[in-house]
N, C-alpha and C positions, 0 to 999 in steps of 0.2 A: 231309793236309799238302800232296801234291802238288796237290789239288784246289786249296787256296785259293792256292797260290803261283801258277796257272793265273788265278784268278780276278782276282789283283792285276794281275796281268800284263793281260789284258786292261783292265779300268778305265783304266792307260797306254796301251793300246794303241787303242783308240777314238775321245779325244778327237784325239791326235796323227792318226791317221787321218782324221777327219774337216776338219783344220786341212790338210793334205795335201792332199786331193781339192778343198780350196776354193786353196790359195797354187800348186796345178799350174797351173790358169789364166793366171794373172801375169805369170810369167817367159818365157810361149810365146805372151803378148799385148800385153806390152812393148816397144820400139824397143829390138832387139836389142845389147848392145854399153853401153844407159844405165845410170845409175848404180842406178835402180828395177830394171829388168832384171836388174842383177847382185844388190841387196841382197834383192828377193824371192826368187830363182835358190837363195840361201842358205841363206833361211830355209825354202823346201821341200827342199832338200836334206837340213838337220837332221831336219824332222821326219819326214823316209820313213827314214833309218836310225833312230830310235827306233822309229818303227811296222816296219822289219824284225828288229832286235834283239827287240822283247817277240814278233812272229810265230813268229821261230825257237824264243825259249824256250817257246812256247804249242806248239809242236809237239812239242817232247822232251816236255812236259808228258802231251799226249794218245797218246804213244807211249808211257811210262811208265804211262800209268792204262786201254791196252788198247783204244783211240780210234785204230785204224790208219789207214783210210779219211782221218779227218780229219787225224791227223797225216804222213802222207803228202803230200796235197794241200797241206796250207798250208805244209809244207816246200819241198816242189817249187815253190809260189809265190815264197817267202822268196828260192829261187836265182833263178828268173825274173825277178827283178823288183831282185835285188841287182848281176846284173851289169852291166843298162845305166847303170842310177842311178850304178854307180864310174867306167865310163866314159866319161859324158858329162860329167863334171868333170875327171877324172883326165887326157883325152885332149887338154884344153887348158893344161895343163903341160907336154906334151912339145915338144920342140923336130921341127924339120927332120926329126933321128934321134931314134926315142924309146929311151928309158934301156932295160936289162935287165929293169931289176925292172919297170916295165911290160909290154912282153912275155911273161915268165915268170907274171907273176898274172893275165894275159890267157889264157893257155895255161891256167892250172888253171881259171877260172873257167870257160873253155871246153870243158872237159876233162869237168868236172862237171855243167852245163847236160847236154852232149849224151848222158851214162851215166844222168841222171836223168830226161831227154826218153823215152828208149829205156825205161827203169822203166817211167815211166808208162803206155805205148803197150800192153808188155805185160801192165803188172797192169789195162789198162782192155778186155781183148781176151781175156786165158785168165780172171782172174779175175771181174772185171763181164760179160763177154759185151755190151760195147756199150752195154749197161742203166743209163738213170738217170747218176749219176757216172760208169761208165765212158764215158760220149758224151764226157764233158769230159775225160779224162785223155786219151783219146786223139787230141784236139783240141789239146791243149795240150802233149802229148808231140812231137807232130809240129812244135810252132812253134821247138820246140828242136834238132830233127833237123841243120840247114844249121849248128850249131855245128860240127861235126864234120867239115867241109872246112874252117871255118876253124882248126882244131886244126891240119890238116898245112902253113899257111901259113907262107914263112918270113917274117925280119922284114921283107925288101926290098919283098915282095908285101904286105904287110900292109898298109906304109906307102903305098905306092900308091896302093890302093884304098880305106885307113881316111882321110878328111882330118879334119883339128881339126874344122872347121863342121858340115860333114856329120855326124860322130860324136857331135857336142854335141848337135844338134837331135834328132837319130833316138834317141838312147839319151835323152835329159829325156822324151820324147813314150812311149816302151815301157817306161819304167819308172811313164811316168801312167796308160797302160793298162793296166800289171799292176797298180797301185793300186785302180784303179774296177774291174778284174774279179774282185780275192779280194773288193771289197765287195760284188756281186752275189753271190758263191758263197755269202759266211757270212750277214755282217748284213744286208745286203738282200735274200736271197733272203727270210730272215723276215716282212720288212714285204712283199712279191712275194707271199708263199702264204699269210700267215696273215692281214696284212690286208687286203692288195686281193686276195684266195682264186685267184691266178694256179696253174691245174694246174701240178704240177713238171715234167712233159713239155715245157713251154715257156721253162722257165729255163734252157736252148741258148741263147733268144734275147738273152737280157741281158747270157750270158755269152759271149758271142762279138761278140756287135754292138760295145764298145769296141776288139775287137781289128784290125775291119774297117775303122774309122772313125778309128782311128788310122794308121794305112795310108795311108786315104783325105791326110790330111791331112802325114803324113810328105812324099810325094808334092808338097803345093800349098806347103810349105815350103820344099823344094828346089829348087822351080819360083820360088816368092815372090822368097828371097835369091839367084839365080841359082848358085847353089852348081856350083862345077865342080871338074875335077881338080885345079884348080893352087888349090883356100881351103885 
């Protein structure tokens, strides 16, 4: 039973994924602010919380049928990739002062990122010994780590440092990155080793190079819109 509710789940979870990976594009190649801009912005929005919705319950799934490894990881994705996606929308609702209830589900999201970065680190370091999947957890535990100073921020500093712009761009762009990296980890690495026969020792490279190149370009974006303290 679990199997096949795992199995529907995914058939949703795919096509939306792939609709995702193509409408990321769009909104981060648009004239910022247009009305295209905003109504693609949208429509990749919807579809990466349907594609983290059917992830999460594809993880209970695989944690229920004894699939640890994987439900592990594509958990830890689900969060990684849940909190920029809230707040690069969410973070241009706020005003001057942002409300409480932002703050406070910034806190837990933050809370949780950095408890499940640390999981990861050490189930990829006592359990993997570095080997295979653990190269990745522990790659990907540590991009969570800098959550956990921003846990002890209060709001005055938060506001300072978070601006609307700034937090739009950089959270759309890290939530396309953690898009295209669980698509290397699962489905891509498939067509990576089974069809073009890529050894698994090299799928570090697939699975990190979005994370780099995102970076890269977070960086030419703040540069582009001249982004300063006072957007």
């Amino acid at each position: 039973m679990i199997s096949k509710i795992h199995d529907l789940l995914l058939w949703i979870h795919i096509p939306f994924g792939v609709v995702s990976l193509i409408l990321f594009w769009l909104p981060i190649s648009l004239r910022k602010g247009s009305a295209l801009h905003r109504q693609y912005g949208r429509y990749y929005f919807y579809a990466m919380w349907v594609v983290l919705a059917t992830s999460f319950l594809m993880s209970l799934c695989n944690l229920v049928m004894g699939r640890y490894p994987a439900a592990i990881y594509l958990g830890y994705l689900t969060i990684l990739t849940a909190y920029p996606l809230w707040y690069s929308l969410e973070i241009l609702q706020q005003k001057a002062t942002w409300s409480l209830r932002y703050f406070l589900t910034r806190k837990i999201f933050l809370a949780i990122l950095f408890l499940s970065g640390l999981g990861m680190i050490l189930l990829g370091t006592l359990k993997f010994h570095f080997a295979d999947m653990g190269v990745m957890m522990v790659f990907f535990g540590l991009v969570a780590l800098p959550s956990g100073r921003e846990i002890l921020m209060s709001m005055d500093s938060a506001m300072k440092k978070e601006k609307r712009i700034r937090m739009h761009i950089r959270g759309t762009i890290i939530s396309g990155i953690a898009a295209y990296t669980a698509f290397f980890a699962f489905g891509g690495s498939r067509i990576l080793i089974d069809i073009l026969h890529i050894h698994h020792r090299w799928m570090i490279i697939p699975w990190t190079v979005p994370t780099l190149l995102g970076l890269v370009y977070i960086a030419y974006m703040k540069r582009k819109y001249k982004i300063t303290t006072s957007t």
